[in-house]
Biotite code that builds the C-alpha atoms (Angstrom):
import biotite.structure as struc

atoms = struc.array([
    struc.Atom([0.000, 0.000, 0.000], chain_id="A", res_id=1, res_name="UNK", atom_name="CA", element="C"),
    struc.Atom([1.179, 3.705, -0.819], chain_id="A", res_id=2, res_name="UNK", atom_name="CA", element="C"),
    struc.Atom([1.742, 6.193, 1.817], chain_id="A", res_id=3, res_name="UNK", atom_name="CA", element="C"),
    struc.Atom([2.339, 10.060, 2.237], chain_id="A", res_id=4, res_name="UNK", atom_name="CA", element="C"),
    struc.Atom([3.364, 12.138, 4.790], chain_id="A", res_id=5, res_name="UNK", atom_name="CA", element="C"),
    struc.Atom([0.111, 14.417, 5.788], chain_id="A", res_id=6, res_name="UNK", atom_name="CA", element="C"),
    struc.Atom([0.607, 18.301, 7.374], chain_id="A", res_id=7, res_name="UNK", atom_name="CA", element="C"),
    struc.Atom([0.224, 19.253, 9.458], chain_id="A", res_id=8, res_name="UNK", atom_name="CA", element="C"),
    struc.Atom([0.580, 15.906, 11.539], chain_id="A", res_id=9, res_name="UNK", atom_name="CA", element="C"),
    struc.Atom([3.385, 15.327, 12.833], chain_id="A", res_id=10, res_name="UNK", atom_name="CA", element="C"),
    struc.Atom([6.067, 13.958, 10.514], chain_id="A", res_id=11, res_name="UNK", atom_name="CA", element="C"),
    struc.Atom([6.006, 10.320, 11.388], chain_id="A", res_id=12, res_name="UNK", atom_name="CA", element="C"),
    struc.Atom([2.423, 10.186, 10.932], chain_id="A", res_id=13, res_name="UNK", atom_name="CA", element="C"),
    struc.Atom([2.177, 8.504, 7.586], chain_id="A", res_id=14, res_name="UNK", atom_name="CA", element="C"),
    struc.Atom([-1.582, 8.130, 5.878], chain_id="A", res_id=15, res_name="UNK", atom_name="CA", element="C"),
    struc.Atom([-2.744, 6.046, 3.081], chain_id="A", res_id=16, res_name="UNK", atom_name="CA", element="C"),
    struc.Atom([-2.527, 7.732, -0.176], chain_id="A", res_id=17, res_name="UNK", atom_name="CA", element="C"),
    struc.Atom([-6.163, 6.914, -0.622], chain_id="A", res_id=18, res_name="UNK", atom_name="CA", element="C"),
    struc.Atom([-7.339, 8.826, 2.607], chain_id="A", res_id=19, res_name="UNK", atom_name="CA", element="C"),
    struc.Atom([-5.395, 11.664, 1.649], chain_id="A", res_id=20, res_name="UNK", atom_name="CA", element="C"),
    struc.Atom([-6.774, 12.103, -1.741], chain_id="A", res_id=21, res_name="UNK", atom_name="CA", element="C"),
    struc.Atom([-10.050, 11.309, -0.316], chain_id="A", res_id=22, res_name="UNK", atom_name="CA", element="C"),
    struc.Atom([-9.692, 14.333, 1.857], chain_id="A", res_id=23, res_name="UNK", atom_name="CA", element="C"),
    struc.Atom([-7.986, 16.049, -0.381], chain_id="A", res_id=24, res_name="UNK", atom_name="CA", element="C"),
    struc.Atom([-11.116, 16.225, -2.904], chain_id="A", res_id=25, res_name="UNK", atom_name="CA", element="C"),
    struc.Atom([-13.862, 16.875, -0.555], chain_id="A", res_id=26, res_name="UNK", atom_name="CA", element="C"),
    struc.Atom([-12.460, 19.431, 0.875], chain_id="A", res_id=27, res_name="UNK", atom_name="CA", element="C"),
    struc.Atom([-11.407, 20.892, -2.559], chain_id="A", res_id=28, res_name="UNK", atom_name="CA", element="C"),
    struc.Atom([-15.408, 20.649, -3.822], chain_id="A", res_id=29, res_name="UNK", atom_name="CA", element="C"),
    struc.Atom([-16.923, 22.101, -0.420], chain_id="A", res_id=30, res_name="UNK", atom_name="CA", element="C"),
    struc.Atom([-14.733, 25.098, -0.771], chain_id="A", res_id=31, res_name="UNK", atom_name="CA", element="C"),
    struc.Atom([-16.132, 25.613, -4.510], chain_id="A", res_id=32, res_name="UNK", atom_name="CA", element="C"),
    struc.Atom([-19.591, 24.763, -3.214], chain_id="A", res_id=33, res_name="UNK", atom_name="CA", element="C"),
    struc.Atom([-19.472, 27.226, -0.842], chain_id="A", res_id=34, res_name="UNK", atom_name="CA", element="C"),
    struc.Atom([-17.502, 29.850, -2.982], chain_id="A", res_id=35, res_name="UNK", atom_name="CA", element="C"),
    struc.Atom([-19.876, 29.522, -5.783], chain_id="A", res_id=36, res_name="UNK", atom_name="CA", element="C"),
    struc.Atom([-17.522, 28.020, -8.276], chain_id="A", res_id=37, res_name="UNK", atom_name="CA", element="C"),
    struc.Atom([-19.220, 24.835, -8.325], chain_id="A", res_id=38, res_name="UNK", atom_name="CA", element="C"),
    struc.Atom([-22.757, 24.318, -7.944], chain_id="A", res_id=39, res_name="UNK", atom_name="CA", element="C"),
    struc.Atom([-24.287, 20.514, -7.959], chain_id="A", res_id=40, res_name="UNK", atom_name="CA", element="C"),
    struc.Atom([-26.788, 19.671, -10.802], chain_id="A", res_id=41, res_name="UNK", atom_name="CA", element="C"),
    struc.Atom([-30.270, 18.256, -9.335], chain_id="A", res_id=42, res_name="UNK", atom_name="CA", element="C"),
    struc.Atom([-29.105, 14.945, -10.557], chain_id="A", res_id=43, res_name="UNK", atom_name="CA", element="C"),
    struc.Atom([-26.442, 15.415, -7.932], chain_id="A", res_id=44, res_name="UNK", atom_name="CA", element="C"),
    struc.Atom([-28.578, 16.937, -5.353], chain_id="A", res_id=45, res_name="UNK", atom_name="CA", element="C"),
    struc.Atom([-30.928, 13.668, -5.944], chain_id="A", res_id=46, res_name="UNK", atom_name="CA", element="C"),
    struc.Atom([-27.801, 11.287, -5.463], chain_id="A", res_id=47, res_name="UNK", atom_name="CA", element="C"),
    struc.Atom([-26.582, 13.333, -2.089], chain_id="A", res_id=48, res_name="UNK", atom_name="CA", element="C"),
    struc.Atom([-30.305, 13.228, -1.195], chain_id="A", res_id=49, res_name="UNK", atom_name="CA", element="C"),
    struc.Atom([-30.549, 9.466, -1.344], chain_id="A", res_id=50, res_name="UNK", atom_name="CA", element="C"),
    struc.Atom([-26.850, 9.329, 0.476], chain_id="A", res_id=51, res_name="UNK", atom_name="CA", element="C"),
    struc.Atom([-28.912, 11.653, 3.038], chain_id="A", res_id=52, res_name="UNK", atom_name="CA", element="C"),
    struc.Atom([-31.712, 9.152, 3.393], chain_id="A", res_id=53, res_name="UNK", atom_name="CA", element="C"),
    struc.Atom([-29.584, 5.962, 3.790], chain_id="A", res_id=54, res_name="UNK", atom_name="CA", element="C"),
    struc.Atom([-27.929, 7.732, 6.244], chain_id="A", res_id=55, res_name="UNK", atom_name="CA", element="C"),
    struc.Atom([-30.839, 8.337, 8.982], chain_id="A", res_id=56, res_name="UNK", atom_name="CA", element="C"),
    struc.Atom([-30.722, 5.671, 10.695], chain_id="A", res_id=57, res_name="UNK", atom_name="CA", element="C"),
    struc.Atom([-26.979, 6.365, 12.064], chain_id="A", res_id=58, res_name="UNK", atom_name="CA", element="C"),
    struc.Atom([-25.585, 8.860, 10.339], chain_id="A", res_id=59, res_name="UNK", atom_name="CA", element="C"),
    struc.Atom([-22.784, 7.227, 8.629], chain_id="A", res_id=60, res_name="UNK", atom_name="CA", element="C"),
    struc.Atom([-21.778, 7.434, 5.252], chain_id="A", res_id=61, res_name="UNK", atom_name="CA", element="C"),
    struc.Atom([-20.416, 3.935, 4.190], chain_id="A", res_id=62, res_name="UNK", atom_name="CA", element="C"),
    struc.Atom([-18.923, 2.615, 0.741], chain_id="A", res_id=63, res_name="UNK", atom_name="CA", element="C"),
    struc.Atom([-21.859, 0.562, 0.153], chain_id="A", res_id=64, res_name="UNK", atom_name="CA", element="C"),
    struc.Atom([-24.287, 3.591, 0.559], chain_id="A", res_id=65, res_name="UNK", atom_name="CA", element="C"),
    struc.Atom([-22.513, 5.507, -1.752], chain_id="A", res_id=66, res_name="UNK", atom_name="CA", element="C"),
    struc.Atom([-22.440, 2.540, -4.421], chain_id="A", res_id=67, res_name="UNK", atom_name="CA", element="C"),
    struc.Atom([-25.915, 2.301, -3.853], chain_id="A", res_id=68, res_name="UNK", atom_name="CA", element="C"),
    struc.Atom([-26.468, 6.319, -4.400], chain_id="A", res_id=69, res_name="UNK", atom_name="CA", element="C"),
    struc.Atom([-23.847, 6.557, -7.079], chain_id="A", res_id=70, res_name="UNK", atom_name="CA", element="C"),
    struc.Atom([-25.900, 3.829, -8.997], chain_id="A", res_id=71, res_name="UNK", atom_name="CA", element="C"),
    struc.Atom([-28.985, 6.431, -9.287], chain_id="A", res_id=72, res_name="UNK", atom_name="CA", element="C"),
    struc.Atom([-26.643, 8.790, -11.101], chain_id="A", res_id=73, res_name="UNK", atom_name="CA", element="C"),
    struc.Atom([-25.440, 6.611, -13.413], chain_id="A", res_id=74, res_name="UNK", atom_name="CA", element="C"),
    struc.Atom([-23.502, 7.509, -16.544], chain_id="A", res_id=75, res_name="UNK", atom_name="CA", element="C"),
    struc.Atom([-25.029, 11.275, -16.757], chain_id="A", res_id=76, res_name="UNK", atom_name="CA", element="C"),
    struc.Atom([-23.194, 12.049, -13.002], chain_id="A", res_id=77, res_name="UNK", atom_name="CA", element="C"),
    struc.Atom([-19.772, 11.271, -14.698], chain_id="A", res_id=78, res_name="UNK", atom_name="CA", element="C"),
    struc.Atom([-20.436, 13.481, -17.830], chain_id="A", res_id=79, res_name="UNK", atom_name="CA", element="C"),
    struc.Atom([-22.645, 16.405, -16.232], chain_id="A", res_id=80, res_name="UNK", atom_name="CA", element="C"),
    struc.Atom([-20.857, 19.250, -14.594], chain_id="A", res_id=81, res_name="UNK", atom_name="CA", element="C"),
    struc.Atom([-17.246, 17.825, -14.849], chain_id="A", res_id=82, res_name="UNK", atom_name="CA", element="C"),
    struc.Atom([-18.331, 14.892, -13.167], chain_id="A", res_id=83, res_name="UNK", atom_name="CA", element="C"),
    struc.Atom([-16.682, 16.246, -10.001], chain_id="A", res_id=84, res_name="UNK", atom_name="CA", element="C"),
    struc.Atom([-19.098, 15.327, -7.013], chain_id="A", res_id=85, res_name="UNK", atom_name="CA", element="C"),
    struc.Atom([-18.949, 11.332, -8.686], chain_id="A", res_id=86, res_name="UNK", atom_name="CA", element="C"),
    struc.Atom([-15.739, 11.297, -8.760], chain_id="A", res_id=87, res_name="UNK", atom_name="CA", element="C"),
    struc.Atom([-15.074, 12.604, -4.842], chain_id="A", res_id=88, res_name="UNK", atom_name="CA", element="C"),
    struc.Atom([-17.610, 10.206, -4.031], chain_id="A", res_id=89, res_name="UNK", atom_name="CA", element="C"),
    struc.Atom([-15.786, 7.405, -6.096], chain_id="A", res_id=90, res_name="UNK", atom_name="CA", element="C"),
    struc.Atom([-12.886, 8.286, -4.080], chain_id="A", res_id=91, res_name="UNK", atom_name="CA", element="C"),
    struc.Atom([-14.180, 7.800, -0.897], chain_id="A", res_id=92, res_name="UNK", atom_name="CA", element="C"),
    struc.Atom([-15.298, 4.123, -1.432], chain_id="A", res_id=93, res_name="UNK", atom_name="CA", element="C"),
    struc.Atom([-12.072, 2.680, -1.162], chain_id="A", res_id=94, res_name="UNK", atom_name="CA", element="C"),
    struc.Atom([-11.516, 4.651, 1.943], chain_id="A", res_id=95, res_name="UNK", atom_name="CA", element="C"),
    struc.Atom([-15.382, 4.192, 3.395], chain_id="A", res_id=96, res_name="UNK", atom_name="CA", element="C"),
    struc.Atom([-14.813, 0.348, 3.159], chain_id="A", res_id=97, res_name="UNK", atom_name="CA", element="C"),
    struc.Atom([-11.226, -0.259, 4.480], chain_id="A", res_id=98, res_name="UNK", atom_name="CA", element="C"),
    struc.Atom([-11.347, 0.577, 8.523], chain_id="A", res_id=99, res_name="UNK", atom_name="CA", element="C"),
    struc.Atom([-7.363, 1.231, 7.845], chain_id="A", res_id=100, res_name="UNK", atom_name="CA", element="C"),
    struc.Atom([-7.612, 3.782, 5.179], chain_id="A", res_id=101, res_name="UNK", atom_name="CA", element="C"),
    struc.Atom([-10.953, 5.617, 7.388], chain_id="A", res_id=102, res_name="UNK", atom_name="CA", element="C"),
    struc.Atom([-10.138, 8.687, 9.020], chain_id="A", res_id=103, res_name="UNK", atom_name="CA", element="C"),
    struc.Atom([-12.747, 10.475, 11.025], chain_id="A", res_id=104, res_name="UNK", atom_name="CA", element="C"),
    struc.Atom([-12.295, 13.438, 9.623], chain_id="A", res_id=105, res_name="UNK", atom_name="CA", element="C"),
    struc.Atom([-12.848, 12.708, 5.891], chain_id="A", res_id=106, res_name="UNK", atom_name="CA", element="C"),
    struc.Atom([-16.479, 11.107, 6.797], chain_id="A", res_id=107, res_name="UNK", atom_name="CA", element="C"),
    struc.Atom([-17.253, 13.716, 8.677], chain_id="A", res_id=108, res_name="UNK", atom_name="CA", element="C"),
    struc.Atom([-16.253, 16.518, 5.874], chain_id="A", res_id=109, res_name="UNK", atom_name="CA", element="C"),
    struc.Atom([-17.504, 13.603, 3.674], chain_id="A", res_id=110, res_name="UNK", atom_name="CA", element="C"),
    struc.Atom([-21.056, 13.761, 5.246], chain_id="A", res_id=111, res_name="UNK", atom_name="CA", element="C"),
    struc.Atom([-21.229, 17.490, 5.246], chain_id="A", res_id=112, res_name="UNK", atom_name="CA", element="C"),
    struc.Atom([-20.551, 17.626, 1.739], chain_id="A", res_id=113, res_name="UNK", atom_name="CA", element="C"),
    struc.Atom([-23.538, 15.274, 0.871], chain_id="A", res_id=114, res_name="UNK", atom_name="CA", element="C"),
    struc.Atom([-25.875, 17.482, 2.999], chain_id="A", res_id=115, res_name="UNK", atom_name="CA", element="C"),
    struc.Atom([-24.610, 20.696, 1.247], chain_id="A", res_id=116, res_name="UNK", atom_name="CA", element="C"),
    struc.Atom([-25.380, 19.335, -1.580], chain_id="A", res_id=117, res_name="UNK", atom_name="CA", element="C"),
    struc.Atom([-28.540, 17.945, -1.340], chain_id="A", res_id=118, res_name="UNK", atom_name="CA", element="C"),
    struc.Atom([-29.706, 20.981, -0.346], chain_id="A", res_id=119, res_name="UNK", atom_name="CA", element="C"),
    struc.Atom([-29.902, 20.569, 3.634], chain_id="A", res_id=120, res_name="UNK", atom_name="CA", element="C"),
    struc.Atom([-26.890, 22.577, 4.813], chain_id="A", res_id=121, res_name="UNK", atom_name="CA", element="C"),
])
């Protein structure tokens, strides 16, 4: 498995490459989301909405939910608007479904990003 050195951890902490990109892109799309540089089609708003609503019973968004949700979009989700809310969500499969590549903080960011954009936050 490939690893990177994270900041602003400490130096020895070493993360998944995975995890890191993971983070890397949600972060990256809520600051356009909230910036205005980005704004989710209601294709994706119906995809986070179904992510929302899998979610309810304890909050957690898993790689199987988002298969499920990503599975609703489809093909068009890939092609419409740069495809850009698919693929963060593609990337945070691998690291939804391994407990060694999960770090709290990219579900939770992970999980605010799906509210945002379905329209709830």
């Amino acid at each position: 498995m490939s690893v990177t050195a994270v900041h602003p951890a400490p130096a020895l902490f070493l993360e998944p490459v995975a995890t890191d990109r993971a983070r890397h892109r949600v972060q990256e799309l809520m600051t356009d989301f909230r910036s205005g540089a980005w704004t989710p089609t209601p294709l994706e708003r119906r995809v986070a909405g179904l992510l929302i609503t899998s979610t309810a019973v304890d909050g957690m968004v898993t790689g199987g939910r988002v298969r499920t949700a990503l599975w609703e979009g489809n093909l068009t989700m890939i092609e419409d608007n740069g495809g850009r809310f698919a693929s963060v969500l593609a990337d945070l499969v691998p690291v939804l479904d391994e407990p060694e590549l999960t770090a709290l903080d990219v579900v939770d960011a992970a999980g605010e990003l799906v509210t945002a954009v379905a329209g709830l936050g």
